[in-house]
C-alpha positions as CSV (number, residue, x, y, z in Angstrom):
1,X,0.0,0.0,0.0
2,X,1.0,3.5,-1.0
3,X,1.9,6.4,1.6
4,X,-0.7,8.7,-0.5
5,X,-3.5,5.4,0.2
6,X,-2.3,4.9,3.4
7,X,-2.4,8.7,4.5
8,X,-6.2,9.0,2.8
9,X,-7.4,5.7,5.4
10,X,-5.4,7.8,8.4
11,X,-7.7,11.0,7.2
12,X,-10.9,9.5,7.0
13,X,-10.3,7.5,10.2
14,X,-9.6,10.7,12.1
15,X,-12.6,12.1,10.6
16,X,-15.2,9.2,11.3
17,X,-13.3,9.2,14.9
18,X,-14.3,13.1,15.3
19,X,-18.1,12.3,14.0
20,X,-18.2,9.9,16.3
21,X,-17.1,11.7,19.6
22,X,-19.4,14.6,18.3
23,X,-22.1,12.4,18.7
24,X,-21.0,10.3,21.9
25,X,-20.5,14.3,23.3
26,X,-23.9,15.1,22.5
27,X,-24.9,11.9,24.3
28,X,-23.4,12.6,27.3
29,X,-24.5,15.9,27.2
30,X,-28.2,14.9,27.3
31,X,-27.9,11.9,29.9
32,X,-30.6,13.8,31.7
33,X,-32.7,15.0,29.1
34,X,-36.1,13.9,29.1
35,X,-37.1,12.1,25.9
36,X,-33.5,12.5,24.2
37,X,-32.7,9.0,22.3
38,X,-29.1,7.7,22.4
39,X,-28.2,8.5,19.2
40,X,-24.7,6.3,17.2
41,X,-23.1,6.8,13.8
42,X,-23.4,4.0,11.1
43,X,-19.7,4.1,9.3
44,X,-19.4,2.1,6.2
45,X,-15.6,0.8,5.2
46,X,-14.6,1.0,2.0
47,X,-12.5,-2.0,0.0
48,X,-9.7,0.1,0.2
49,X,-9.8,0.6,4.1
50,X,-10.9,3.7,4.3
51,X,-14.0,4.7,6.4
52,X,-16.9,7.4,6.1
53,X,-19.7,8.1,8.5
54,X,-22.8,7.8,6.5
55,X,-25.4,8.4,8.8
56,X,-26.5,8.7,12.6
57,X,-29.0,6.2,14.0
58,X,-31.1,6.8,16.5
59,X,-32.0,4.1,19.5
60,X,-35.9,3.2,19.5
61,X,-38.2,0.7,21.0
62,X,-41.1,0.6,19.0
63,X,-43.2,-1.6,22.0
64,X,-42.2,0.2,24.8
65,X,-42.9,3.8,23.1
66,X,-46.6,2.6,22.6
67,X,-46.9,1.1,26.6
68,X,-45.5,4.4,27.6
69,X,-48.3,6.1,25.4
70,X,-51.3,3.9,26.6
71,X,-50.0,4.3,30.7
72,X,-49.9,8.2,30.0
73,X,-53.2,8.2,29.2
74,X,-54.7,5.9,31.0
75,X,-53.3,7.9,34.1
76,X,-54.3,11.1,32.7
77,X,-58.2,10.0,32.7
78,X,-58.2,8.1,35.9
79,X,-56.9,11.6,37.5
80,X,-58.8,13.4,35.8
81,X,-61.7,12.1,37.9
82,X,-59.8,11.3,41.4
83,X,-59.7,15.4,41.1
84,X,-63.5,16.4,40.6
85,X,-64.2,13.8,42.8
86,X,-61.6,15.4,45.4
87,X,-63.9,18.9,45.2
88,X,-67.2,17.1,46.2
89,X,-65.4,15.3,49.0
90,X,-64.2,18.5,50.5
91,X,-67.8,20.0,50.5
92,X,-68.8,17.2,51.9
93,X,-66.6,17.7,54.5
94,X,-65.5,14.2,54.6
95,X,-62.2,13.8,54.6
96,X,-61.8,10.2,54.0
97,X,-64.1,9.0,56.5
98,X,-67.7,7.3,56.1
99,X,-70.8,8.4,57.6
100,X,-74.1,6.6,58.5
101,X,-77.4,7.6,59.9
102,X,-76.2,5.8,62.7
103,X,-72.5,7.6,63.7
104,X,-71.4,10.2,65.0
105,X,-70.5,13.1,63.3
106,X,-67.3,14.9,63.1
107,X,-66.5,18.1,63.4
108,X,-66.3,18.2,59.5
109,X,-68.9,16.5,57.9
110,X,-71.1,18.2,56.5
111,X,-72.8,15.4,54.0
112,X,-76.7,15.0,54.1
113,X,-76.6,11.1,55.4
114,X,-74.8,13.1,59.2
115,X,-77.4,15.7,58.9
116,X,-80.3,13.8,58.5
117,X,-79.4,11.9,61.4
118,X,-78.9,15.1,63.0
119,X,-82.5,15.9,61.8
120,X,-84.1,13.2,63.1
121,X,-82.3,13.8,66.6
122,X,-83.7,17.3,67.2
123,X,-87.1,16.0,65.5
124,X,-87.5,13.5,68.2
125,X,-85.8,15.4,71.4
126,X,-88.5,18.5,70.2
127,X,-91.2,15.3,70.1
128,X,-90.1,14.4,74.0
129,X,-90.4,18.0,74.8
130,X,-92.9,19.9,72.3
131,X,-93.4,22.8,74.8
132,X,-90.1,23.8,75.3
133,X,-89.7,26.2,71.9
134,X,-85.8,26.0,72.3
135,X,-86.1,22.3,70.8
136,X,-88.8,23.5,68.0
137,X,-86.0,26.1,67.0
138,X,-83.3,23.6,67.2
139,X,-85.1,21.6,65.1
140,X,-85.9,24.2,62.4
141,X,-82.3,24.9,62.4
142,X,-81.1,21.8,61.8
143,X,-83.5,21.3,58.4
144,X,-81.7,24.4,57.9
145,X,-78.4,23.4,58.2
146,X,-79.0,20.3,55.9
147,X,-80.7,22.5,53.0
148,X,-77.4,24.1,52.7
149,X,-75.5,21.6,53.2
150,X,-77.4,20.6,49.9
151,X,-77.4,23.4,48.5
152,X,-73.5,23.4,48.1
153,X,-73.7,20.3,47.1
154,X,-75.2,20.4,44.2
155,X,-73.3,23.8,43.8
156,X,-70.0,22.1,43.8
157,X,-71.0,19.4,41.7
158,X,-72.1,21.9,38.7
159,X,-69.1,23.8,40.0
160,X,-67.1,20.5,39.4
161,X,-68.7,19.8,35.8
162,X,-68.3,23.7,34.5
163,X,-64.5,23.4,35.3
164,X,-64.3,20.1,33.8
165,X,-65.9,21.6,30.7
166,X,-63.7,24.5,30.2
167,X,-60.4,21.8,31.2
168,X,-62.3,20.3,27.9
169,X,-61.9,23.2,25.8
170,X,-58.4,23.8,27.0
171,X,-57.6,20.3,26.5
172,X,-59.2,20.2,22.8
173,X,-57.1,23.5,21.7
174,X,-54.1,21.9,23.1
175,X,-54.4,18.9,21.2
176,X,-55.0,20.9,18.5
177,X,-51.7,22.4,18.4
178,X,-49.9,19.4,19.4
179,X,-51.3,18.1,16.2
180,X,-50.4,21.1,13.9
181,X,-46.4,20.9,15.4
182,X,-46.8,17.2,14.7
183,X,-47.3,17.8,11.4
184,X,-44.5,20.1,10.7
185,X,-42.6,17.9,12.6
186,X,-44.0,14.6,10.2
187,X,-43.2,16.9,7.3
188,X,-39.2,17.0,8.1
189,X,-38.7,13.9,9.0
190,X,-40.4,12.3,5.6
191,X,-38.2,15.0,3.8
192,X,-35.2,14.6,5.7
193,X,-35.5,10.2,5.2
194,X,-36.4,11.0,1.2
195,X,-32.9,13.1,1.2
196,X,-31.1,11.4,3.9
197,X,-30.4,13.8,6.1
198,X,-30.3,13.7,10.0
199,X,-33.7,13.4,11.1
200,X,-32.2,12.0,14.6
201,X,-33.7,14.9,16.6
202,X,-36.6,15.5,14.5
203,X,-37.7,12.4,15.6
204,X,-36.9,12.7,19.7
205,X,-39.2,16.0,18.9
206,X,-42.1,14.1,17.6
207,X,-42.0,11.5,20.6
208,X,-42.1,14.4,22.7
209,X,-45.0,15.7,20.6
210,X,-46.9,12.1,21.0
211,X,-46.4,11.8,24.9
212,X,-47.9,15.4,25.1
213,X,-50.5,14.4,23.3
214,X,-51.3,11.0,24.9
215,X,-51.7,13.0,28.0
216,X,-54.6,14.8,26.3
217,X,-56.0,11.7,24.7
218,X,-55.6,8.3,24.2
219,X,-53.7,7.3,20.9
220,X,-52.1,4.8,18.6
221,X,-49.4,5.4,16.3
222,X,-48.6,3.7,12.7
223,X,-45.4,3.5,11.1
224,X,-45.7,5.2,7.2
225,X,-44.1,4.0,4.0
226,X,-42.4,7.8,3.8
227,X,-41.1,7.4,7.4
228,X,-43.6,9.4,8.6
229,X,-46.1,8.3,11.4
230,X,-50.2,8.6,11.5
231,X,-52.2,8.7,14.7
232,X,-55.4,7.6,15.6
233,X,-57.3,8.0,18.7
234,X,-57.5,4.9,20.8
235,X,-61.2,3.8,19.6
236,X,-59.6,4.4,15.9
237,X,-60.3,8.1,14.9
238,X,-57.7,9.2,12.7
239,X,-56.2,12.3,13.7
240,X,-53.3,12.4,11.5
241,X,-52.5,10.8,7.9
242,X,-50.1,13.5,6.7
243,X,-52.3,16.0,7.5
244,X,-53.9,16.9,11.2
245,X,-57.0,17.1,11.8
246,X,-58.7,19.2,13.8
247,X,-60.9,18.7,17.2
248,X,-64.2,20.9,17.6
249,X,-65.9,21.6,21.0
250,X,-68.2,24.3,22.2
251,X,-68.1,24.8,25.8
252,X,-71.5,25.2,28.0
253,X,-71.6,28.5,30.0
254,X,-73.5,27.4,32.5
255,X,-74.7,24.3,34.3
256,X,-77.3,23.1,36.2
257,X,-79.1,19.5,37.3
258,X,-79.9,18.1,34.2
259,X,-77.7,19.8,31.7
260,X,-76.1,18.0,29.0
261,X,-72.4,19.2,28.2
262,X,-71.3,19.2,24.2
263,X,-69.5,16.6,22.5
264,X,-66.0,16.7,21.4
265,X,-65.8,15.7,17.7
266,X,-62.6,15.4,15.1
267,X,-64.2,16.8,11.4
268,X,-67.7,16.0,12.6
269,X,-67.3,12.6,14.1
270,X,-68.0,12.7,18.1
271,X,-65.4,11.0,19.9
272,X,-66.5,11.8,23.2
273,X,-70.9,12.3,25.0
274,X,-73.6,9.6,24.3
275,X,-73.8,10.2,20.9
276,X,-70.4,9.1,19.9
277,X,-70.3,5.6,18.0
278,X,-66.3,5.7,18.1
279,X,-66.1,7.4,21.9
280,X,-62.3,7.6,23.2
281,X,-61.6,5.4,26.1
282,X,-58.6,7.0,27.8
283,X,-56.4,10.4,28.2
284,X,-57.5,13.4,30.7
285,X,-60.2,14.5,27.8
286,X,-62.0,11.0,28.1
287,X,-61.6,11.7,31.9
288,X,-63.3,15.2,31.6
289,X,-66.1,14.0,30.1
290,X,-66.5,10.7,32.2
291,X,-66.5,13.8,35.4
292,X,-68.9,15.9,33.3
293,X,-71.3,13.9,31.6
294,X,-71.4,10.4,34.5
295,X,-70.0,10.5,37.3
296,X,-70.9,13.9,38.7
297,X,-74.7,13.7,37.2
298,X,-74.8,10.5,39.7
299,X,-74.3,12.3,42.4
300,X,-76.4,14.8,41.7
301,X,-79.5,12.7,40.9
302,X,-79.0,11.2,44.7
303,X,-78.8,14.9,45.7
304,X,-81.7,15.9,44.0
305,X,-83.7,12.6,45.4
306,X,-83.3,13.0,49.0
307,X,-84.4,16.7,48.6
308,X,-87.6,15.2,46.9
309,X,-87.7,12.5,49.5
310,X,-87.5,15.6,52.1
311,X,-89.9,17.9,50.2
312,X,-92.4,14.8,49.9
313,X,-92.2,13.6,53.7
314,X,-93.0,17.0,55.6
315,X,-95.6,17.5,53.0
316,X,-98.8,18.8,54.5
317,X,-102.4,17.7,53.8
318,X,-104.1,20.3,52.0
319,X,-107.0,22.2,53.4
320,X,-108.9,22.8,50.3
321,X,-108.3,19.3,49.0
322,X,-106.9,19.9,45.8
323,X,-103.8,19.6,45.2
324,X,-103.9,17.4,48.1
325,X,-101.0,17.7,49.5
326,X,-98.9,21.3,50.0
327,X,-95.3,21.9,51.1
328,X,-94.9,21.8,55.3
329,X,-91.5,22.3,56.6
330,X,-89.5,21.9,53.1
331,X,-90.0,23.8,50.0
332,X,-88.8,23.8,46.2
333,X,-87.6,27.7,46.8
334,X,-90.3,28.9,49.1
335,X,-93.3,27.6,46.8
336,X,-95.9,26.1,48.6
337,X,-96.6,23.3,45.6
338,X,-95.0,20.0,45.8
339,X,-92.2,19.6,43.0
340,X,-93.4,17.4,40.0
341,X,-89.8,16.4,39.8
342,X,-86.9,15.6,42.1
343,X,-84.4,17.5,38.8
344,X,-82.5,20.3,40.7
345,X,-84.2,20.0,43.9
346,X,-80.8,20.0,45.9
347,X,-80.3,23.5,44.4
348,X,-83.3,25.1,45.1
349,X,-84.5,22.8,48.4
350,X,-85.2,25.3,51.4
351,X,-87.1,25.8,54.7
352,X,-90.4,27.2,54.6
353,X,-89.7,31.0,55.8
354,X,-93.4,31.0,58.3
355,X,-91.7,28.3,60.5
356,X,-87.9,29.5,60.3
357,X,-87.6,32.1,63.0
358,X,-84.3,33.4,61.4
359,X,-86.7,34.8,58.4
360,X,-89.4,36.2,60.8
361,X,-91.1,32.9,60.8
362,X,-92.8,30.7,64.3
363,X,-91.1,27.3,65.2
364,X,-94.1,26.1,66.7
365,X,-96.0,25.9,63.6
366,X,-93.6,22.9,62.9
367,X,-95.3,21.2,66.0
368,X,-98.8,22.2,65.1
369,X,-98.9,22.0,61.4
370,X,-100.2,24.1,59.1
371,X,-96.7,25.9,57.8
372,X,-98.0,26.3,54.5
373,X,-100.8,28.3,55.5
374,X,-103.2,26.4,53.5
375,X,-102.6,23.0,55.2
376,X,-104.6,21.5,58.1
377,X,-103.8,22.5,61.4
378,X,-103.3,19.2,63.4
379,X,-102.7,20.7,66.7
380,X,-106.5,22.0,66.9
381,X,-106.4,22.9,70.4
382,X,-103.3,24.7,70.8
383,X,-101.9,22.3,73.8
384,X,-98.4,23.2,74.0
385,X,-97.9,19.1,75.0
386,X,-99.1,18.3,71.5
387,X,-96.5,16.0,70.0
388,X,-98.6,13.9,67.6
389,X,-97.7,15.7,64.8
390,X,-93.9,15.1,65.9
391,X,-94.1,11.8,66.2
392,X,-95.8,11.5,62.5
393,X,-93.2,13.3,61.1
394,X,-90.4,11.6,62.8
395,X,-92.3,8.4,61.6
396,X,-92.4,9.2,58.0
397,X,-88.9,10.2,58.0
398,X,-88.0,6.9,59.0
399,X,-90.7,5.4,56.9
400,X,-89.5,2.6,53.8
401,X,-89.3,4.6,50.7
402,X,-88.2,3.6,47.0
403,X,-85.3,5.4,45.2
404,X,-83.9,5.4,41.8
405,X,-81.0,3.2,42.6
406,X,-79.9,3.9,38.6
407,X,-78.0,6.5,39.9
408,X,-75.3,4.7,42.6
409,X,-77.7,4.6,45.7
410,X,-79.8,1.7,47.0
411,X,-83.7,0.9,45.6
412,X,-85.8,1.2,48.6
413,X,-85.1,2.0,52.3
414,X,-85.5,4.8,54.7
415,X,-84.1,8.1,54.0
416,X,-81.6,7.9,56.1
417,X,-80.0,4.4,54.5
418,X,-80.6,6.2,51.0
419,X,-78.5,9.3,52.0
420,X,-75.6,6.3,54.2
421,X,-75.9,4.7,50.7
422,X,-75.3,8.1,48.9
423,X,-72.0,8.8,51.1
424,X,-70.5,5.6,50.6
425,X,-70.9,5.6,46.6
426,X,-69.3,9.1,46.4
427,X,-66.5,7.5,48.9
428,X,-66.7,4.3,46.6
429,X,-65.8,5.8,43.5
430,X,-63.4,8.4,44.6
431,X,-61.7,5.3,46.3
432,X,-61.4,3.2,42.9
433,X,-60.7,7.1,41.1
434,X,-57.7,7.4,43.1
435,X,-56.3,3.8,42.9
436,X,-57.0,3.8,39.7
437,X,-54.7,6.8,38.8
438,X,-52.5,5.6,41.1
439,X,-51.8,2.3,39.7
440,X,-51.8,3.9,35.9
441,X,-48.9,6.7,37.5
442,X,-46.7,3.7,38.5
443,X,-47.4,2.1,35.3
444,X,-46.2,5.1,33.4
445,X,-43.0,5.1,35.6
446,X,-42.7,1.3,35.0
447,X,-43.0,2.5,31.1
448,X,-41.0,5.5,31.3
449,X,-37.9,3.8,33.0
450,X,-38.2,0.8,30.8
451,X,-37.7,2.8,27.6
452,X,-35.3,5.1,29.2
453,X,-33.3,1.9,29.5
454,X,-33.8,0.4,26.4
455,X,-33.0,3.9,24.3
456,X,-31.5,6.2,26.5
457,X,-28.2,7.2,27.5
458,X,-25.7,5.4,29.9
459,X,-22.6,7.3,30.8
460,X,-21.0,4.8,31.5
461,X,-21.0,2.7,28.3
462,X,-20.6,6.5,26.8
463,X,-17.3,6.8,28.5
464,X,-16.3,3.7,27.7
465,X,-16.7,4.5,23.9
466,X,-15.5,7.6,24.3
467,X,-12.3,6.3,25.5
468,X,-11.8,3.7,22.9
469,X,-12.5,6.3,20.0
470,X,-9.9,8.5,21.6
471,X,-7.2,5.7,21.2
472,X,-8.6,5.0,17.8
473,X,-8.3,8.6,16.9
474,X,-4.4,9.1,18.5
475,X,-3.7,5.7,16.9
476,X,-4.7,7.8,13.4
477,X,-2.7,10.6,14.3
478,X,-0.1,8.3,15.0
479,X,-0.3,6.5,11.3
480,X,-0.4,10.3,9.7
481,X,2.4,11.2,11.6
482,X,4.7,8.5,10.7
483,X,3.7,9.1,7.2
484,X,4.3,12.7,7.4
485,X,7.8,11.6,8.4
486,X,8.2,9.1,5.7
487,X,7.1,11.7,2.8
488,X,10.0,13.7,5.0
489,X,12.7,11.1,4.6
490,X,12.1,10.3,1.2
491,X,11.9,13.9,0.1
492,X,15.2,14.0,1.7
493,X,16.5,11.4,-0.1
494,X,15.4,12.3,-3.3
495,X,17.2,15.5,-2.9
């Protein structure tokens, strides 16, 4: 072999040997970088010994990507309802601990099933003592006390599913985006293959862009024959095929018991509400919805039922006979007409103002009857003993009733048990919420680490190769060197 071939190997070995600890640099550089792929040079050797980097390959796990993707959402839509479920607990007043009719309150609950039992308590020490008017006014406040205890009840849960509407809307328009830089991102990667060039971080970028949006919505991915990539939503919505497409919502201003949020749709098609045929499954807008649209309405049906049941059970008999029955110590906002529906009862459920001494009104009148003003009076006399209304009341209140247990609480039972039942289905699903989310967070981690393993970077194998491409490199300095002399000599020589 010639000096002139055997400098040219030396030349393009200490060039390939400087590509390579450019890239091994850049490695060790971003050992800490979240989503950054190890990334190595592919160097072809030519017959006559000399060797060129020809491109840089990037480390990917095609398998562990997609776990990663389906763990991120999955966690993002558990959490998504752990959180609204968090809100109603705190109203509540909770605080991780169960309530009956039967147990004692703590200082902080504040849920219906307590304060019923509190009800019933002043109901039947006011029934043991009906001429003592303390009790009749302990009594009145403690129907009160549980009408706004349900009153901000139901406020928080429309509080809950507003917020999770407008997270909806945020979370559409950020999908959105995330789409539109996918694209651009899709676009330079399928140029950058068609030409060759390094597409090594283009491609870290649109991972990045996929784990963003997985967050937002549950998604599969699909290799193209460009080297691009398409997405689909997880029940098979395509949301990119070389060109994104675009997520529609209109957010509801307001809500109340029995309003229906929009649907989210991609180019008309609802992914997301009772309409959709091809409804997501996973990701914190699936979540949202879930919050919105099920698992908050629940709750408030039960709300809304044991205000009926309440309404219904202190009813008065009518003095007129028709309607038969008026309102007695619970109203539908002060009207004297029985509600022809329990829909947005918690809202509006209050104490008749003529027996609420705080609002002017007489205590006794709960003892003698007749609150409406167009009832019966069932304390005719005027004892101050009477306690036969009392007892009624405290009867019916206790009375076998029948419930529509669609909603999360039992069929038939007394209030009381209805409201226990309530309690422990809002405890019951915030329970399996946060486990849930809990288990999908460790998952991701599980996922996370596992492809942060498989394709990112270890400094010490780094090192290693840095090391040996520093010998390789002074070994090539070495050969050009003694070349460099031997040209010398023989120039020498030759003169």
């Amino acid at each position: 072999m010639g000096l002139s071939a055997t400098s040219s190997i030396a030349q393009s070995a200490l060039a390939s040997a400087a590509a390579q600890s450019s890239i091994l640099s850049s490695n060790i550089a971003n050992v800490s970088t979240a989503g950054y792929s190890r990334k190595s040079a592919n160097i072809v050797t030519a017959l006559n010994g000399s060797s060129t980097v020809v491109s840089i390959q990037r480390a990917t796990n095609t398998a562990l990507l997609g776990n990663m993707l389906q763990a991120t959402s999955s966690s993002a839509a558990q959490s998504a309802v752990s959180d609204g479920l968090t809100q109603i607990q705190d109203t509540l007043g909770l605080n991780g601990t169960t309530a009956t009719a039967t147990s004692a309150a703590t200082p902080s609950d504040n849920s219906p099933s307590t304060l019923i039992a509190s009800l019933t308590d002043a109901l039947q020490a006011y029934a043991s003592a009906p001429d003592t008017v303390a009790n009749g006014t302990a009594a009145v406040n403690a129907a009160s006390t549980l009408t706004a205890a349900l009153n901000s009840a139901s406020a928080a849960v429309q509080n809950v599913r507003l917020q999770a509407d407008g997270s909806i809307a945020s979370s559409v328009q950020t999908i959105n985006n995330l789409l539109t830089q996918f694209q651009a991102v899709n676009q330079q990667i399928v140029a950058g293959t068609a030409s060759g060039a390094d597409i090594s971080g283009a491609q870290d970028t649109r991972d990045s862009i996929l784990t963003q949006l997985s967050t937002q919505i549950g998604i599969t991915t699909a290799a193209t024959s460009n080297g691009g990539t398409s997405i689909a939503t997880d029940s098979g919505v395509t949301l990119f095929d070389g060109v994104a497409r675009q997520l529609s919502f209109t957010p509801t201003t307001a809500f109340a018991s029995g309003t229906t949020g929009n649907d989210v749709s991609v180019d008309g098609v609802a992914i997301t509400g009772s309409s959709a045929v091809m409804a997501i499954s996973s990701g914190a807008l699936a979540g949202l919805t879930t919050l919105r649209d099920s698992t908050a309405p629940s709750y408030q049906n039960q709300l809304d039922q044991i205000a009926g049941s309440l309404i219904s059970t202190f009813a008065e008999t009518s003095a007129s006979g028709s309607p038969a029955q008026l309102a007695g110590l619970f109203t539908d906002g002060g009207s004297i007409t029985l509600p022809t529906t329990t829909t947005g009862l918690a809202a509006s459920i209050s104490v008749a103002a003529s027996v609420d001494p705080s609002q002017g009104g007489t205590a006794t009148l709960l003892r003698d009857g007749n609150i409406s003003g167009g009832s019966t009076t069932a304390n005719t006399t005027g004892d101050a003993a009477f306690s036969g209304n009392l007892d009624q009341l405290v009867a019916a209140l206790g009375a076998t009733q029948t419930f529509d247990s669609t909603s999360g609480g039992v069929g038939t039972g007394t209030l009381a048990t209805y409201a226990s039942s309530s309690v422990g289905w809002i405890e019951s699903s915030y329970q399996t919420a946060t486990n849930a989310a809990s288990l999908q967070s460790s998952l991701v981690s599980t996922a996370t680490s596992a492809l942060s393993n498989s394709t990112g970077v270890n400094l010490d194998d780094q090192m290693s190769q840095m090391l040996d491409i520093e010998h390789a490199y002074q070994a090539s300095a070495q050969l050009l060197n003694t070349v460099g002399t031997m040209y010398t000599s023989l120039i020498t020589a030759m003169n």
